[in-house]
C-alpha positions in Angstrom: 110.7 105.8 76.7 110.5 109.4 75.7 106.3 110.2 76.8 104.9 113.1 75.1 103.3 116.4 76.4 99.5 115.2 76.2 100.2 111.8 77.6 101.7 113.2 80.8 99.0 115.6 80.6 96.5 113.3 80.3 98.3 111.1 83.2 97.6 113.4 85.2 94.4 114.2 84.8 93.6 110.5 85.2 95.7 110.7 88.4 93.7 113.3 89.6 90.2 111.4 89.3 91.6 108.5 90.8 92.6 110.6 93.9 89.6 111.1 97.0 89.9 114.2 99.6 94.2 114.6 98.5 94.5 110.8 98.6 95.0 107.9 96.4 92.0 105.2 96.2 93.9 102.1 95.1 90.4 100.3 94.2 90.0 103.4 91.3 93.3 103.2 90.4 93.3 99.9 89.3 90.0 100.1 87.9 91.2 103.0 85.3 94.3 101.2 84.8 92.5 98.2 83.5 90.4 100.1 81.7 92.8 101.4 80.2 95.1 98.2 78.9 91.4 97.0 77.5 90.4 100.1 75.6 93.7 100.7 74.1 94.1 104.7 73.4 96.2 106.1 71.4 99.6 106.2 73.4 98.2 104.0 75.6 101.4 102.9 76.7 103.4 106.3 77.3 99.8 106.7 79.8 100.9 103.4 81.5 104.2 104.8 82.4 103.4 107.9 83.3 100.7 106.8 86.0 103.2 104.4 86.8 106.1 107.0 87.5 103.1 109.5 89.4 101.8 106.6 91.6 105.4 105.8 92.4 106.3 109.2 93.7 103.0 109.0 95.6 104.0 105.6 97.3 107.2 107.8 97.9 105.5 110.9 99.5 103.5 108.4 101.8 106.8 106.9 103.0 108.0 108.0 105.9 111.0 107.3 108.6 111.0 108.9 112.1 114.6 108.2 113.5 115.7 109.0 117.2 118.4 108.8 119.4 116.0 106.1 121.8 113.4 104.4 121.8 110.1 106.4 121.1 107.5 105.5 123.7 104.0 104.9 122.8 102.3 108.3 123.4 105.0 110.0 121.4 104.5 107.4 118.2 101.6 108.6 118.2 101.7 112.7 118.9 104.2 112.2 115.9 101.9 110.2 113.8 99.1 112.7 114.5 101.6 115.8 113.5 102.7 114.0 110.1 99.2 113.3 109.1 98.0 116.9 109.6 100.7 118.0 107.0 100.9 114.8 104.5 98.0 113.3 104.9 96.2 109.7 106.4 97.8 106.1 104.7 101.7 107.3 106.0 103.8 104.3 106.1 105.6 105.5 108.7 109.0 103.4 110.3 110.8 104.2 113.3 114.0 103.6 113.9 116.4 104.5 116.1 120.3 106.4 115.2 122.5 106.6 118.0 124.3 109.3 115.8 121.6 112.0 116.7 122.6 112.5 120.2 118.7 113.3 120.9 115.7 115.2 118.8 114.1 113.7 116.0 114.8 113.7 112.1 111.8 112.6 109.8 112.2 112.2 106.5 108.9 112.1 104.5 109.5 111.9 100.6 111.6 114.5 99.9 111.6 116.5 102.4 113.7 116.3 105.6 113.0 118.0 109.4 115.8 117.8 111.0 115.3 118.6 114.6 118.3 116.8 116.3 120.6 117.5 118.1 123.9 116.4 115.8 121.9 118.4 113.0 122.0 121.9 115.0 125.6 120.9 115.5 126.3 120.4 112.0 125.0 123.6 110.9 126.8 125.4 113.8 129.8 124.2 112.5 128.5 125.4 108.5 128.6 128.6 110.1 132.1 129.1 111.0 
């Protein structure tokens, strides 16, 4: 379904109010999202899918996976927990798992983005160098 320019727009604005200190309140969301189905706006549907696709990509953003090369202890579940919540936020889904690939370090993918700080990823772009 093609959604036009002010239902996006309008998407995100109602996003945005469902949103407290940079994070998503479920409780409002589905308050406006049932307010929404029973008042029936114009477009209402296009809406719908746009706050579908947003909240999706924000379920995204709040996954993340920590993998290592062993077995992260307790203390250092935690200083990583602490880290990723100072740069995305409280309400991380984060899973740990561990790749015997790495050789040691740590590579965290949280949404999109990916910090690579093992050891078989300095090695690989070693080896893009030459």
């Amino acid at each position: 379904m093609k959604i036009s320019k002010i239902a996006a727009a309008t998407a995100r604005r109602l996003f945005g109010l469902c949103q407290v200190n940079g994070q998503l309140d479920d409780d409002k969301l589905r308050d406006l999202v049932s307010k929404l189905i029973a008042s029936r706006p114009r477009d209402y549907r296009a809406i719908l899918s746009a706050l579908t696709r947003l909240t999706r990509l924000e379920e995204r953003r709040r996954a993340v996976v920590v993998e290592s090369a062993t077995e992260l202890t307790a203390t250092e579940r935690e200083k990583v927990s602490v880290d990723l919540a100072k740069d995305y936020g409280n309400n991380l889904n984060i899973e740990y798992k561990i790749n015997l690939d790495l050789i040691g370090g740590l590579r965290v993918k949280a949404g999109d983005d990916v910090l690579d700080g093992s050891v078989q990823g300095r090695i690989d772009r070693l080896q893009k160098a030459f």
